[in-house]
C-alpha positions in Angstrom: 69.7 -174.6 170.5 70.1 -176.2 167.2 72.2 -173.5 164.7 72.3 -173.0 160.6 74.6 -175.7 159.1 75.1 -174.4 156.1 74.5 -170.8 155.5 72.8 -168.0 157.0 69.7 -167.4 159.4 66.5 -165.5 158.0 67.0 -161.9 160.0 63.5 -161.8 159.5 61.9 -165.6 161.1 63.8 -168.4 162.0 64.5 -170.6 158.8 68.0 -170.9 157.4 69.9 -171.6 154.5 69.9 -174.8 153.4 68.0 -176.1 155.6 66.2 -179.2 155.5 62.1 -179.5 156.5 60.7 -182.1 158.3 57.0 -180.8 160.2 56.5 -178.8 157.8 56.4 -180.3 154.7 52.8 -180.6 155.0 51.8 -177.4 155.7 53.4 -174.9 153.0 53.2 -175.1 149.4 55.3 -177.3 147.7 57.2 -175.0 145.5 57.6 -172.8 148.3 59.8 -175.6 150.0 61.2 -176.4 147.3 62.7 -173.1 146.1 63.6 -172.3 150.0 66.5 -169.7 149.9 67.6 -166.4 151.6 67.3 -163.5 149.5 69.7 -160.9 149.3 68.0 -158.6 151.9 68.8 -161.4 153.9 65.2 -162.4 154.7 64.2 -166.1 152.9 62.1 -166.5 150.2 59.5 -168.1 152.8 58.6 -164.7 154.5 58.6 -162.6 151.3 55.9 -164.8 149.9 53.7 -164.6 152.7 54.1 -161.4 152.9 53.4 -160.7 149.2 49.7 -163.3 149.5 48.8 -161.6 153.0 45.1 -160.6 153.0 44.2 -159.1 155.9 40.4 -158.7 154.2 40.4 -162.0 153.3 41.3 -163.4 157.1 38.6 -161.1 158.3 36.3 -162.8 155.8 37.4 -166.0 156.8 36.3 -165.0 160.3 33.3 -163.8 159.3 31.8 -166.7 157.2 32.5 -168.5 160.5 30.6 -166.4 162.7 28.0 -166.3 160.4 27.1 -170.0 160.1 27.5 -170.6 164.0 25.0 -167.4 165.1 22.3 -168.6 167.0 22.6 -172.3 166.6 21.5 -173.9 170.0 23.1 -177.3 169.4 26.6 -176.7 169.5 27.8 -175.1 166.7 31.8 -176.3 166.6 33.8 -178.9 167.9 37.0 -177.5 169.2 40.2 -179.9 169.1 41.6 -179.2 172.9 45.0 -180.7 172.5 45.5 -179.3 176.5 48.3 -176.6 175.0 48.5 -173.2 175.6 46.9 -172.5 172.3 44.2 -174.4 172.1 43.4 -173.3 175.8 43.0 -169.9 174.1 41.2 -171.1 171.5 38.7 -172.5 173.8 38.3 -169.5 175.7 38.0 -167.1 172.3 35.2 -169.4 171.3 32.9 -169.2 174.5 34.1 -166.0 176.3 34.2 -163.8 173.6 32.8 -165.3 170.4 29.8 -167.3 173.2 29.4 -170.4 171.4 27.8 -173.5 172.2 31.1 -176.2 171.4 32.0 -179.9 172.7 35.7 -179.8 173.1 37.7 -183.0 172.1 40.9 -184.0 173.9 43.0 -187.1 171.7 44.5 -189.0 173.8 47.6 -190.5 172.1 49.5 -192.2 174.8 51.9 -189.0 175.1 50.0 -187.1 176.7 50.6 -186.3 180.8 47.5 -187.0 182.8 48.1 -183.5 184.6 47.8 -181.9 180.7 44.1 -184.0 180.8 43.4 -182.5 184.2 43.9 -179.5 183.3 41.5 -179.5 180.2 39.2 -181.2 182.5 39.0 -177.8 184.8 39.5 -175.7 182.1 36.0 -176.5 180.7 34.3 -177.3 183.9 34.8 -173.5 184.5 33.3 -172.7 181.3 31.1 -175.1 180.7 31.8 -177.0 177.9 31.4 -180.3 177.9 34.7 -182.2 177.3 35.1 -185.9 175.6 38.3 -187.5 176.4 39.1 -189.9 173.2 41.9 -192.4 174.4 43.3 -193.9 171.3 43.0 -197.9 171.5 46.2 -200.3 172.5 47.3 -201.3 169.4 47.2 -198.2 167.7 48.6 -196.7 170.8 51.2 -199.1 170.1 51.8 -198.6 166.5 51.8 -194.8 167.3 54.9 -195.4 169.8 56.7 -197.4 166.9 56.2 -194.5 164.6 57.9 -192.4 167.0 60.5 -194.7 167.8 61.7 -194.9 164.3 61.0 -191.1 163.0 63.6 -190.4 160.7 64.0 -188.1 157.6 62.8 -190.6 155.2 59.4 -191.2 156.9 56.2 -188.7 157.9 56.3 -187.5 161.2 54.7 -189.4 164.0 52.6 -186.0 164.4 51.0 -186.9 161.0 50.2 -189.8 162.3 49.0 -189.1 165.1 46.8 -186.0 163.5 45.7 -188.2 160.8 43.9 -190.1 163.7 42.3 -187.4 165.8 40.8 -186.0 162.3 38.9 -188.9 162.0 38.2 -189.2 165.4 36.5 -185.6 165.3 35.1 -186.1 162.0 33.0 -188.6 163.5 32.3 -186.6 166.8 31.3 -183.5 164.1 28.9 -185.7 162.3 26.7 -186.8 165.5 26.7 -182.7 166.7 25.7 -182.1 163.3 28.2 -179.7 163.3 30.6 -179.4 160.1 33.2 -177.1 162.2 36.2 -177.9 163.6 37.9 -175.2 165.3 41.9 -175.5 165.4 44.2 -173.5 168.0 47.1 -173.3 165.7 48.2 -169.3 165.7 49.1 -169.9 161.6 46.8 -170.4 158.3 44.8 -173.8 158.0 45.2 -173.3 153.9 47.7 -171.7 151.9 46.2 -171.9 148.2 46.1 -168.5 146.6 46.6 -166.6 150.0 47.1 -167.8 153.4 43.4 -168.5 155.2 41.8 -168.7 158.3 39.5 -171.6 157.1 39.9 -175.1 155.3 38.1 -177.6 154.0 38.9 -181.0 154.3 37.8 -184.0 152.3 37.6 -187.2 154.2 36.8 -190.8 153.4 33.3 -191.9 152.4 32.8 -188.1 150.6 32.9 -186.6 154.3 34.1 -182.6 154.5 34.9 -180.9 157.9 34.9 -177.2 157.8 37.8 -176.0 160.3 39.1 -172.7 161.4 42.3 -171.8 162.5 40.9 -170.0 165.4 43.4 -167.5 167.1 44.7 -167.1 163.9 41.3 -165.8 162.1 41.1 -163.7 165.2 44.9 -162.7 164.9 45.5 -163.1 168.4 49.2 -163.0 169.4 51.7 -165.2 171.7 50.9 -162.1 174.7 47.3 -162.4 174.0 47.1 -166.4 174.3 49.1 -166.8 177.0 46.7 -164.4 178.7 43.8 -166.0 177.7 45.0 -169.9 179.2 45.8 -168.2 182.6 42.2 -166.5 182.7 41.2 -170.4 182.9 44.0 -170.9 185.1 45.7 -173.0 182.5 49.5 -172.9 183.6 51.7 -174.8 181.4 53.1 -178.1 182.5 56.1 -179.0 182.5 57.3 -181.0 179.7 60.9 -181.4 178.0 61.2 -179.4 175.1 59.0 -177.0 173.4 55.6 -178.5 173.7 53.0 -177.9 176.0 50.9 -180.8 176.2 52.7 -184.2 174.4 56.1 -185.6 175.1 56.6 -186.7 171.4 58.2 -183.5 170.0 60.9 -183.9 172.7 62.0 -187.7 171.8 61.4 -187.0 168.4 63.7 -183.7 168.6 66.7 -186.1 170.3 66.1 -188.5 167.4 66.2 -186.0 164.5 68.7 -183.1 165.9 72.0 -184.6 164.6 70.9 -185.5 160.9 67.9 -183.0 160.8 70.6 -180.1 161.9 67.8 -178.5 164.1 64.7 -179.6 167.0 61.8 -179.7 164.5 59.5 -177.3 166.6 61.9 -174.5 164.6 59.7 -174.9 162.1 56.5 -174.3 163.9 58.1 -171.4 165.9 59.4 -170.3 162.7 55.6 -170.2 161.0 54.4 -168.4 164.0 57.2 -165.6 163.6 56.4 -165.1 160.3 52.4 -164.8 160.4 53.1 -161.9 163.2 52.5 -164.4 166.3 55.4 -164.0 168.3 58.3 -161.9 167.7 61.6 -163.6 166.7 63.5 -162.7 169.3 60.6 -164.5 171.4 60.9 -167.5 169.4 64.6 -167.7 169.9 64.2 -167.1 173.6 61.9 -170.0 173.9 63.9 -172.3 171.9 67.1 -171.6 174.3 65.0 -172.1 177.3 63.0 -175.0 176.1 65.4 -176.9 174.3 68.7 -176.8 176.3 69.2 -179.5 178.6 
């Protein structure tokens, strides 16, 4: 397991002194990042601020505005991106086992991604039926994709990006022949951070498109017990993949890229986010980034 470099852990998530961020550059604030530091209760200036924008009110908002404008619609109301993870397995069993919607599920296929992962969706909404598309990215970006995450480095965005710059456009167009404008996410953290964390985002695409989207077990505030529960109630065991992922074998190969000038596997950061928003506990995260992450 990768270990602070230069200075001391957060006692509270994951993140460390002087660390440097690579997924998530993206995903918090800028001037959060950019004024990273532990404080002197020894918990970093990450966690306090969440803490301090917290809205539990406005999450349950979030979710409501959600339900709202998918009661009742008969054509199916969401799209749900099923990456074949433990997460978005829970995702897709919140949104038709408790919440009932009518959804199309959309797996990406980027070229990383084990056929038993596919197979696995594949039953998973066969039992619940939801129809499931299976998008298969074409060769050459397929190729281009594998360059990306051949090369990764510090100086470039992360093949992820890539790669999730792709499947929004690929359910961007799914959403707009549903005539749906939702996208449900199974991330466990915000989709927006602006003046508080939320639940929900908006996303401008090209040609003036907007997808709605909804961090789903998030808005819900499910937790890591919860979600595992709900993937093995579609009998959704993990498969067995190097590293911390579920579902894609880039995390790993980008991990044993990035580890010796990164100073740690990049899923810290994700584990890290989780930890903070209440997710998982970070004795849990540590745990799974010993078991997952030593060879």
């Amino acid at each position: 397991m990768s270990r602070p470099e230069n200075g001391r852990r957060c006692k509270s998530c994951l993140l460390y002194d002087g660390m440097r961020f690579y997924l998530i550059r993206d995903v918090l604030p800028t001037d959060l990042l950019e004024g990273f530091h532990i404080a002197a209760d020894g918990v970093c200036s990450i966690c306090h601020a969440y803490r301090d924008a917290y809205d539990r009110g406005g999450i349950e908002r979030d979710l409501e505005l959600f339900r709202r404008s998918t009661a009742g619609v008969h054509r199916p109301a969401a799209l749900l991106a099923l990456s074949g993870g433990k997460d978005s397995m829970s995702a897709l069993y919140l949104a038709r086992r408790v919440l009932r919607l009518d959804l199309v599920a959309l797996l990406f296929d980027n070229g990383f991604v084990p056929r038993e992962v596919v197979a696995r969706a594949r039953r998973a909404c066969a039992s619940l039926q939801v129809e499931l598309e299976v998008v298969r990215a074409p060769a050459r970006w397929r190729q281009s994709f594998g360059d990306a995450v051949d090369a990764a480095g510090l100086s470039s965005p992360p093949p992820c990006n890539v790669c999730g710059a792709e499947i929004i456009e690929a359910l961007a167009d799914r959403a707009a022949a549903l005539g749906t404008p939702w996208v449900i996410w199974g991330t466990n953290y915000f989709a927006a951070w602006t003046d508080r964390p939320s639940a929900v985002g908006r996303r401008l695409l090209s040609a003036g498109r907007q997808l709605a989207e909804i961090n789903l077990p998030y808005a819900m505030q499910i937790k890591a017990a919860a979600a595992r529960a709900n993937a093995k109630r579609l009998g959704a065991t993990p498969v067995a993949i190097p590293g911390v992922s579920t579902n894609c074998l880039v995390p790993h190969q980008v991990a044993r890229a990035l580890l010796p000038t990164l100073g740690h596997v990049p899923e810290l950061e994700v584990l890290a986010l989780e930890v903070i928003v209440g997710h998982c506990s970070r004795r849990a995260a540590l745990r799974t980034l010993r078991e997952r992450t030593t060879p």
